[in-house]
N, C-alpha and C positions, 0 to 999 in steps of 0.2 A: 607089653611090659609097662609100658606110659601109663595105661590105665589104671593099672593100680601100684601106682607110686604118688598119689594124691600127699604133694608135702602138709607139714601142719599148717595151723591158721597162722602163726607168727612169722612164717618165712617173706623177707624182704627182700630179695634178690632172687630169680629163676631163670635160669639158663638154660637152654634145650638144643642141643647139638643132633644132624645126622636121622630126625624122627623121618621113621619113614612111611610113615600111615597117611590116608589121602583125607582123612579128616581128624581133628585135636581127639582125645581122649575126655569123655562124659564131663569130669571136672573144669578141663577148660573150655567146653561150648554152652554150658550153661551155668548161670550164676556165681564164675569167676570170682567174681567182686568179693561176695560174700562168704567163698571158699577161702578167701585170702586178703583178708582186708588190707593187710598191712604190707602189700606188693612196694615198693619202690622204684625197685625194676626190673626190668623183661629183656630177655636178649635171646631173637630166636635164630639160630644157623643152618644152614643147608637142611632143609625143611623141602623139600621138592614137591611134593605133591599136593600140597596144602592150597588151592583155588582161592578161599576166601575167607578173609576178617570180618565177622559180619558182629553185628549189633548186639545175638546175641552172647559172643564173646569175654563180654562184660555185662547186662544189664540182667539182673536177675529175675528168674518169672516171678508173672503176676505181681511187679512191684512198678514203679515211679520213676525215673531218675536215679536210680542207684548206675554208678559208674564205678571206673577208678578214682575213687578218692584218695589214695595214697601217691600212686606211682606219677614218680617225676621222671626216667629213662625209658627208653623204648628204643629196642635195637632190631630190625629188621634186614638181614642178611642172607644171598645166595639160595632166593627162593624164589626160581627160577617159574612156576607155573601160579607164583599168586599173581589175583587178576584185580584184586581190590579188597581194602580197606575201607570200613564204614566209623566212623570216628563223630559220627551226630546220630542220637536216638531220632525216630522217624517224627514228621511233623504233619500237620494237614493244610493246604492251600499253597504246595510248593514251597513255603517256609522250611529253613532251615533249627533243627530241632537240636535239644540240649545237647553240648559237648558230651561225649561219654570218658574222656580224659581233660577233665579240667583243669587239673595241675600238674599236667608234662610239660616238661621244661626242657627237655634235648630228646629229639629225635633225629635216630642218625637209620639211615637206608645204602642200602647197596647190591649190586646184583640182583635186583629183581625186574626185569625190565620190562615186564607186562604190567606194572604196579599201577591204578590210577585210585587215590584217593579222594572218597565220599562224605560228605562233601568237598572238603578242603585239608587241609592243615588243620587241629587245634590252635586254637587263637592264646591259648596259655606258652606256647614254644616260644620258647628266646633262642635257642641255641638249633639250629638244621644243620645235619651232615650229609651230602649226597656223594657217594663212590661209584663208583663203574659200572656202567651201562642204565643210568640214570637220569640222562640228559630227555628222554621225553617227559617223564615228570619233569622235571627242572621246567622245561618248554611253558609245559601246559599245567604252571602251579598255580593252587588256587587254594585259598585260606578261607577258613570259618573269621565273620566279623569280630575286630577288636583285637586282630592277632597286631602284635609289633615286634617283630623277628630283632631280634641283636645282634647274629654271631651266625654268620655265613660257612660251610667251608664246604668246597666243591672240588674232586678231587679223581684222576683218572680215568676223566669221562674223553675220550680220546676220537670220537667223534665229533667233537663240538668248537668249530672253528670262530666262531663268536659268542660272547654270552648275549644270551636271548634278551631282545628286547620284553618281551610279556612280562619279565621279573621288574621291571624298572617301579613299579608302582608299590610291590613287596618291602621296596627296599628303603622307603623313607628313613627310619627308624635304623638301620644298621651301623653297629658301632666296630666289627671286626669282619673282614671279605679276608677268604683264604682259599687260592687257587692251585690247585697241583698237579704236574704232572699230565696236563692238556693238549698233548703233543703238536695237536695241530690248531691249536687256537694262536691267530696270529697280531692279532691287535685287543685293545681294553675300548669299550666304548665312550666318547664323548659325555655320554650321559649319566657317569660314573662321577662327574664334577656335581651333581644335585643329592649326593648321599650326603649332605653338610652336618650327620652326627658321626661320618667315619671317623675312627679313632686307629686303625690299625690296617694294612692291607698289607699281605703277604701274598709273593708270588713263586714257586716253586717252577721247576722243570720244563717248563713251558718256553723252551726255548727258541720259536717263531716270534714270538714279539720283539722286536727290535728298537721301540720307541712309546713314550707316555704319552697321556692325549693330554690336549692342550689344559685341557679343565679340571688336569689333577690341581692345580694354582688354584682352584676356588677351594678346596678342602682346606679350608682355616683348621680345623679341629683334628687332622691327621699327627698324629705323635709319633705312631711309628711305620718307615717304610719301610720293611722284608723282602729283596729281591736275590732267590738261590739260585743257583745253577742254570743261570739267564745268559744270553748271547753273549757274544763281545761286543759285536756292535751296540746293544743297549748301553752296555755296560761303559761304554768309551761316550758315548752319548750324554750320559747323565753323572760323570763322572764330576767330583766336587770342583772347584772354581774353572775347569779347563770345558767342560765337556758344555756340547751343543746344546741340551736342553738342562744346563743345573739349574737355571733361573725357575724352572716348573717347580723342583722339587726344595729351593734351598729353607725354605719356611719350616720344614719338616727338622722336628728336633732330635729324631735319631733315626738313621739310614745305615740298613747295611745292602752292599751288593756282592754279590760273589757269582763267577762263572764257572766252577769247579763242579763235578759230581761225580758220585761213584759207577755207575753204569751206563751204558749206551740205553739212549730211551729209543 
């Protein structure tokens, strides 16, 4: 049915819910790009048997460099058997070869927990979403050169009892960290005080953390602190003039903390 449903050239949005074919339909494995120049974005869902994103996806034969030139989203959801993402045209001497998404700006993933992408991350993304069962990517993330990520959010990965040291060098550049819903993640690392463009951190559900680390006090540039459905004990902790560690957080020029939620996590 996918097969011949090729939308027109002007469509800027495509969403594909439920496909259940083991590879894309003629139009999306070859010369993409030029099928659809004018893509913005992509949003594929429960896709199951789809193996791999490859190169030719986007780069049309017997041409150069043609990629997505348009598309700034890319939604990758509940696609349980892909195994990889190729996001750089091939290069010779091990060299890393042209972005084939140059100008994606949010890429958000989830449920796909065989995912590893080739070679990296687009270096054009400001915006990464990672949701459930996504933590070995997170682990083992790796960026095409020149990337400077903005806007973090990390969210129901319910394995991951610390965030991984390997991201500490991703994150120079980050201006919004947003953590959700990490049931068993119990403490923030030290090394979260070297983000010195943070602007925002938001912490959601995550109710094992019981305390900030010492080097949240170096975030000069932190404006807002977001803490939901967080312990008591944090929350008595960092509590304004009375609590144990206010003095970390009082620089911060707008705090909300709340221990309330609607459901048993």
């Amino acid at each position: 049915m996918l097969e011949a449903l090729q939308p027109h050239q002007n469509l800027q949005e495509l969403f594909i819910l439920n496909y259940s074919g083991t590879m894309f339909p003629s139009w999306m494995r070859s010369q993409m790009e030029s099928f659809l120049p004018n893509l913005v974005r992509i949003n594929l869902y429960r896709i199951l048997k789809i193996r791999r994103i490859s190169e030719e996806f986007c780069v049309a034969r017997n041409t150069a460099g043609t990629s997505f030139s348009s598309l700034k989203r890319l939604g990758l959801h509940d696609m349980a058997e892909l195994e990889e993402w190729v996001t750089a045209a091939a290069a010779g001497d091990g060299e890393r070869g042209t972005s084939l998404f140059p100008c994606l700006e949010k890429l958000e993933i989830s449920d796909c927990p065989k995912l590893r992408v080739r070679p990296g991350i687009p270096p054009s993304v400001e915006t990464l979403n990672l949701g459930s069962s996504m933590l070995p990517l997170l682990t083992g993330l790796d960026v095409c050169d020149g990337m400077s990520l903005k806007h973090l959010s990390i969210g129901w990965l319910e394995d991951m009892i610390n965030l991984p040291w390997s991201i500490r060098h991703l994150l120079t550049s980050l201006e919004t960290l947003e953590i959700s819903y990490c049931k068993f993640l119990a403490t923030l690392p030290e090394w979260l005080g070297e983000l010195s463009s943070l602007r925002s951190l938001e912490i959601e559900g995550c109710r094992l953390i019981d305390r900030l680390p010492e080097s949240i006090q170096r975030l000069t540039a932190l404006e807002t602190l977001d803490i939901e459905r967080c312990s008591e004990s944090l929350k008595k902790r960092i509590e304004k003039e009375t609590g144990e560690d206010w003095d970390k957080i009082s620089h911060i020029p707008n705090i909300r903390i709340s221990t309330g939620y609607p459901w048993e996590l």
